[in-house]
C-alpha positions as CSV (number, residue, x, y, z in Angstrom):
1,X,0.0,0.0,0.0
2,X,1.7,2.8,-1.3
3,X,1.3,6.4,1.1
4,X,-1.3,8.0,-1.2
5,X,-3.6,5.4,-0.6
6,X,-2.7,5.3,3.0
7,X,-3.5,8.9,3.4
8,X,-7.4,8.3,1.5
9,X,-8.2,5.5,4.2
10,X,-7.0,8.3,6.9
11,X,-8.8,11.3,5.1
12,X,-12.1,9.2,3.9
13,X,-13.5,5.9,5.3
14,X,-11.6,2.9,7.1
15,X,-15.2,1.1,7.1
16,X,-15.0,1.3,3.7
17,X,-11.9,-0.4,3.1
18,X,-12.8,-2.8,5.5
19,X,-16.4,-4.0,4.6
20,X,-16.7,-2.5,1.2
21,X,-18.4,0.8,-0.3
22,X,-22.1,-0.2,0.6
23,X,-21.7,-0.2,4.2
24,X,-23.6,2.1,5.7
25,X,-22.0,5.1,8.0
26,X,-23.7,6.2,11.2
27,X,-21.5,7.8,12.7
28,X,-17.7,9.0,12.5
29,X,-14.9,10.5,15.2
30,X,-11.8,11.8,14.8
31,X,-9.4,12.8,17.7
32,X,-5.2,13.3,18.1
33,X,-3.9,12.3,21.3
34,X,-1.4,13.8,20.5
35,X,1.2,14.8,17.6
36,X,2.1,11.6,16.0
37,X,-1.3,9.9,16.8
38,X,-4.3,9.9,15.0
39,X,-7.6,7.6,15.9
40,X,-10.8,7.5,14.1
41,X,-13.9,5.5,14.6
42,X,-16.9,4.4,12.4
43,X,-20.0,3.0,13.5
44,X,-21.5,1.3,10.5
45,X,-24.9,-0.4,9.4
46,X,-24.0,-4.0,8.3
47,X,-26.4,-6.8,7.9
48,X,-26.1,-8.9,10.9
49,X,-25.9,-12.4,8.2
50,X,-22.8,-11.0,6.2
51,X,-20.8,-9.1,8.8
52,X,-17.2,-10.6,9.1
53,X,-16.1,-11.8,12.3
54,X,-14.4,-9.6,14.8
55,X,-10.2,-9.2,13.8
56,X,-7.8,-6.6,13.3
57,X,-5.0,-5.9,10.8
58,X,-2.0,-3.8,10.9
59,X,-0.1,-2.0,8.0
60,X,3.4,-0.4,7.5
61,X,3.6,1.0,5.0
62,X,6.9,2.3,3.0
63,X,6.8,6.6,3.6
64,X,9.9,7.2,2.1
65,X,13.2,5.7,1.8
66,X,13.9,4.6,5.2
67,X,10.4,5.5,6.9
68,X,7.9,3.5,8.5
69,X,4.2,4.0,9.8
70,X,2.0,2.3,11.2
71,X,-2.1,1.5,11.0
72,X,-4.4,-0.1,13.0
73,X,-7.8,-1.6,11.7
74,X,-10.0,-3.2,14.5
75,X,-13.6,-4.5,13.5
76,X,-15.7,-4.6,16.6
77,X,-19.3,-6.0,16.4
78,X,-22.2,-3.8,18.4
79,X,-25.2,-5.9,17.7
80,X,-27.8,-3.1,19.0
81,X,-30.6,-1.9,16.7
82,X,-29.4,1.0,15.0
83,X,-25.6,0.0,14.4
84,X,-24.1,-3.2,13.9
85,X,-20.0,-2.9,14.0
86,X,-17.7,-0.6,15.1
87,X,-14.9,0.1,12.8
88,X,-11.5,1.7,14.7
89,X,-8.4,3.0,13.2
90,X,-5.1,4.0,15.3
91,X,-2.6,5.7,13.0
92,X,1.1,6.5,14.4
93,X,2.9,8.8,12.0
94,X,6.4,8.1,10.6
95,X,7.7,10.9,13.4
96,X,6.7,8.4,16.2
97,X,8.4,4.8,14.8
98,X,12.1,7.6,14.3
99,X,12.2,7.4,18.8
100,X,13.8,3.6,17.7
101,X,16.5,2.4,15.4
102,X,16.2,0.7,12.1
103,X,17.6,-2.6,13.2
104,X,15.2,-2.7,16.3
105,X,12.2,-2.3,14.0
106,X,13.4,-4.3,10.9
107,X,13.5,-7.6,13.2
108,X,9.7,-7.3,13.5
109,X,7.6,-9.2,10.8
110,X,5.1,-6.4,10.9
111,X,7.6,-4.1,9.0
112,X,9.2,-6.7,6.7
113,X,7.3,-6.1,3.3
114,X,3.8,-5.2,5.3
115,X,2.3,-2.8,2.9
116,X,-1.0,-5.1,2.2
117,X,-1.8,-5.6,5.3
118,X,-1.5,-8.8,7.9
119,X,-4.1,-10.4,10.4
120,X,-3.6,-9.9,13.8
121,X,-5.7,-11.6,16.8
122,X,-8.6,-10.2,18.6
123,X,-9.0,-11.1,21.7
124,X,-10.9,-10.8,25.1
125,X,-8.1,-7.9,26.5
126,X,-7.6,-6.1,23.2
127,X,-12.0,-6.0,23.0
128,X,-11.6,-4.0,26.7
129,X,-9.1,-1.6,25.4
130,X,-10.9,-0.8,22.0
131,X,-14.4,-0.2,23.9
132,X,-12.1,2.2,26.7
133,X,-10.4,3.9,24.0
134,X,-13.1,4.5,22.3
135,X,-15.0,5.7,25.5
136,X,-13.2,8.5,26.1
137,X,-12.4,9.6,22.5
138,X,-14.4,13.2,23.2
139,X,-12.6,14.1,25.7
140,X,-9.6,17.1,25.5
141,X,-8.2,17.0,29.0
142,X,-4.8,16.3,28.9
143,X,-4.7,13.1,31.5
144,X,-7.6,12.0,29.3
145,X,-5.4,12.6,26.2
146,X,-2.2,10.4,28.4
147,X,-4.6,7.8,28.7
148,X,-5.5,7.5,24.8
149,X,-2.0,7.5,23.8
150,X,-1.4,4.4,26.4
151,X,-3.9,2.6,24.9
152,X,-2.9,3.4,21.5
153,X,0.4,1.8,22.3
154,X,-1.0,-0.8,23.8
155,X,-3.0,-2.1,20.8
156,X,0.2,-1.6,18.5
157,X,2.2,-3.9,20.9
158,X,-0.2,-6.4,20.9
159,X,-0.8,-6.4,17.6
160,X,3.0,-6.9,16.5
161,X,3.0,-9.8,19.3
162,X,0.4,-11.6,17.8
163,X,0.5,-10.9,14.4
164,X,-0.9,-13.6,11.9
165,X,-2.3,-15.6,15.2
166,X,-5.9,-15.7,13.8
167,X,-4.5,-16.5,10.3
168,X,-2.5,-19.6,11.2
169,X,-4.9,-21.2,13.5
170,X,-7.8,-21.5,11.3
171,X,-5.4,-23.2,8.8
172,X,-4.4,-25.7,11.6
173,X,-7.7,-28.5,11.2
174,X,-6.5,-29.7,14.8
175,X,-7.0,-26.3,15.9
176,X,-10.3,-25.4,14.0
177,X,-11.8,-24.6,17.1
178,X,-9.4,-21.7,17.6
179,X,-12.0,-19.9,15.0
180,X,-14.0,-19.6,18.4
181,X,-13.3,-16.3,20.3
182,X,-14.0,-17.7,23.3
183,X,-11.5,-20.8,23.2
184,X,-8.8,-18.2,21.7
185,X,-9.0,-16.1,24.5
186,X,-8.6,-19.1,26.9
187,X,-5.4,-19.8,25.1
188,X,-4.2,-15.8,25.6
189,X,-5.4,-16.0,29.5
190,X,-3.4,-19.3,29.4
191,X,-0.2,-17.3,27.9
192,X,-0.9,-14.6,30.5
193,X,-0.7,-16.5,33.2
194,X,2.4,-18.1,32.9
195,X,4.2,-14.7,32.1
196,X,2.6,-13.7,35.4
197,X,3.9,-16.7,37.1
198,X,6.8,-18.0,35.4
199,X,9.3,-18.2,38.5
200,X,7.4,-21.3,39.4
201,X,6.6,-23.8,36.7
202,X,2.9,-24.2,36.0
203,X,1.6,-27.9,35.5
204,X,-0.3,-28.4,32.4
205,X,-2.8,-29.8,34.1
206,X,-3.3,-27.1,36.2
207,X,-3.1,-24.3,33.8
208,X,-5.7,-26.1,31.9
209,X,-7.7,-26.0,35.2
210,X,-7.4,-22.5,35.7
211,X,-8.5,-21.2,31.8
212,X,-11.1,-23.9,32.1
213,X,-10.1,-25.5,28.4
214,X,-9.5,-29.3,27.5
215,X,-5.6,-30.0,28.6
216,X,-5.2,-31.6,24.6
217,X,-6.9,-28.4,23.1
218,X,-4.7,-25.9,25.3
219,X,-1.3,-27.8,24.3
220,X,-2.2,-27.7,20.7
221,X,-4.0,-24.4,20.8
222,X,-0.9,-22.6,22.6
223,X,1.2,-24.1,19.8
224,X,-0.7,-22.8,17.1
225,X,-0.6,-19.3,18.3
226,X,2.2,-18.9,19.7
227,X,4.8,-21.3,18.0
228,X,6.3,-22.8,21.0
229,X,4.8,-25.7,23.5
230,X,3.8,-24.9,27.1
231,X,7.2,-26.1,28.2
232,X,9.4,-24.2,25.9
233,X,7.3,-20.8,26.5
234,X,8.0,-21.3,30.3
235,X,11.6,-22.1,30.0
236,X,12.5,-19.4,27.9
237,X,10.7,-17.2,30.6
238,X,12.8,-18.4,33.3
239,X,16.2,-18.4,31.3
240,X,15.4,-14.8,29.9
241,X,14.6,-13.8,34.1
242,X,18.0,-16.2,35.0
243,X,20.1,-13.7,32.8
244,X,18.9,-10.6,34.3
245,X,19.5,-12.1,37.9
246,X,23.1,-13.2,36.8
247,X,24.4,-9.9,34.8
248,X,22.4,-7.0,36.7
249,X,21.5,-8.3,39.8
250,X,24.5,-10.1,41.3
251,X,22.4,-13.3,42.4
252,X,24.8,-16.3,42.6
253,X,23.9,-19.2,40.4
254,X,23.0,-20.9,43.4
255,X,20.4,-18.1,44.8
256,X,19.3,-18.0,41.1
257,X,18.5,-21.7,40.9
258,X,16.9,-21.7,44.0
259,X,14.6,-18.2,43.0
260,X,13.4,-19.4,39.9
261,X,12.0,-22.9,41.1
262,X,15.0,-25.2,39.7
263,X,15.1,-28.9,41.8
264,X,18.8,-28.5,41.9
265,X,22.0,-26.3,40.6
266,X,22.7,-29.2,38.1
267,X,19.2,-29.1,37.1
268,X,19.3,-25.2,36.0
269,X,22.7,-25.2,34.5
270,X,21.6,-28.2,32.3
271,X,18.7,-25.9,31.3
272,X,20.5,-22.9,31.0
273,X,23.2,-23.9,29.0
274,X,21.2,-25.8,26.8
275,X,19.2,-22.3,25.8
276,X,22.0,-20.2,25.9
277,X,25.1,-22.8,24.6
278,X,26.7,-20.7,27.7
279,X,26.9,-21.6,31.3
280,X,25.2,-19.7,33.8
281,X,28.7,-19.0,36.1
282,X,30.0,-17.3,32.3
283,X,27.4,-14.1,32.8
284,X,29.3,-13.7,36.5
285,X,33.0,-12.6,35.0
């Protein structure tokens, strides 16, 4: 998508390009939180039969020779008698992506050749911000206007974190009941909670227990999103949280075994040097 184009989805109709030229406009917003930020909103007539299911879609498109922006498409359904979808659009202007170095954005796949477009997940958490953002989208007051960027941020960061999640898993026929929102978002609380708790590994069993999901459909599930299996998501959490223990906080490999859960010094060191092809006493010269 070259930046002309770009500019008539800012300038016109985002519903448009999402559901086509027929849908019906109800109502439209525009607001800057601030500078380099610009959200709009659409709420659109759509027959209830034909309307797409709830996703999103991010773009960066090429601005000039070594300038990236970003877009944001959500569409929100809001089954209510005179509107049927809510069409959102977060925009972050070339300005706002030059606060971080090339190489640091080039290593994402949202800005590798990303100028048509690419699916990104919507679930349960990314719903809640949407409806707050959208909430206060009126309002000027500059806490008010803190608050919008936040969220703005927010949804780009989860958006590049899950980027093609809803595409892959409906290709997956083991995972065909990913299409389901509400089994998706199981799978996200699922990933949530072990970043929350990853000092102590989680039983699958258990986690499966606490997102209230089938323990075979949550193993297959997480891999489908997320590309890794329970076990490798958690360890790669704990050696990531071993590193920072051993190079900025002066824990000895001992106290760091014994923080992040590991039966025994042997037992971490196995794992740590198997992640890392390092062992964990080389971060301590």
């Amino acid at each position: 998508m070259n930046p002309s184009i770009l500019s008539q989805i800012n300038q016109r109709n985002a519903a448009q390009y999402l559901l086509g030229n027929d849908v019906q406009v109800v109502a439209a917003q525009k607001w800057t939180p601030n500078q380099h930020i610009t959200i709009q909103s659409w709420t659109v007539n759509f027959p209830e039969k034909k309307l797409p299911a709830q996703h999103g879609q991010i773009i960066c498109p090429q601005m000039g020779s070594k300038q990236k922006a970003i877009q944001l498409f959500y569409l929100k359904h809001r089954l209510t008698e005179k509107a049927t979808a809510l069409v959102l659009s977060v925009y972050f202007e070339p300005d706002f992506l030059a606060q971080w170095d090339e190489q640091s954005l080039f290593s994402e796949e949202a800005f590798i050749e990303n100028n048509a477009g690419l699916p990104v997940s919507f679930c349960a958490e990314t719903d809640k911000v949407i409806e707050e953002l959208y909430g206060i989208a009126p309002k000027t007051i500059f806490s008010d206007k803190l608050r919008q960027m936040e969220l703005s941020v927010w949804l780009m960061r989860k958006a590049i974190d899950y980027i093609g999640a809803a595409e892959d898993t409906s290709n997956v026929p083991a995972c065909s009941f990913l299409n389901n929102d509400t089994e998706r978002n199981k799978v996200m609380k699922a990933k949530n909670i072990l970043e929350q708790g990853f000092e102590q590994m989680i039983s699958i069993k258990e986690l499966s227990r606490l997102v209230a999901i089938n323990e075979c459909y949550l193993k297959k599930g997480f891999k489908a999103m997320f590309g890794k299996s329970i076990n490798e998501f958690q360890q790669q959490l704990r050696i990531a949280k071993a590193k920072t223990l051993l190079q900025t906080e002066g824990l000895t490999v001992s106290d760091v075994a014994n923080t992040l859960g590991y039966s025994s010094i042997s037992h971490f060191s196995t794992a740590f040097k198997k992640a890392t092809n390092m062992k964990p006493c080389e971060l301590l010269k």
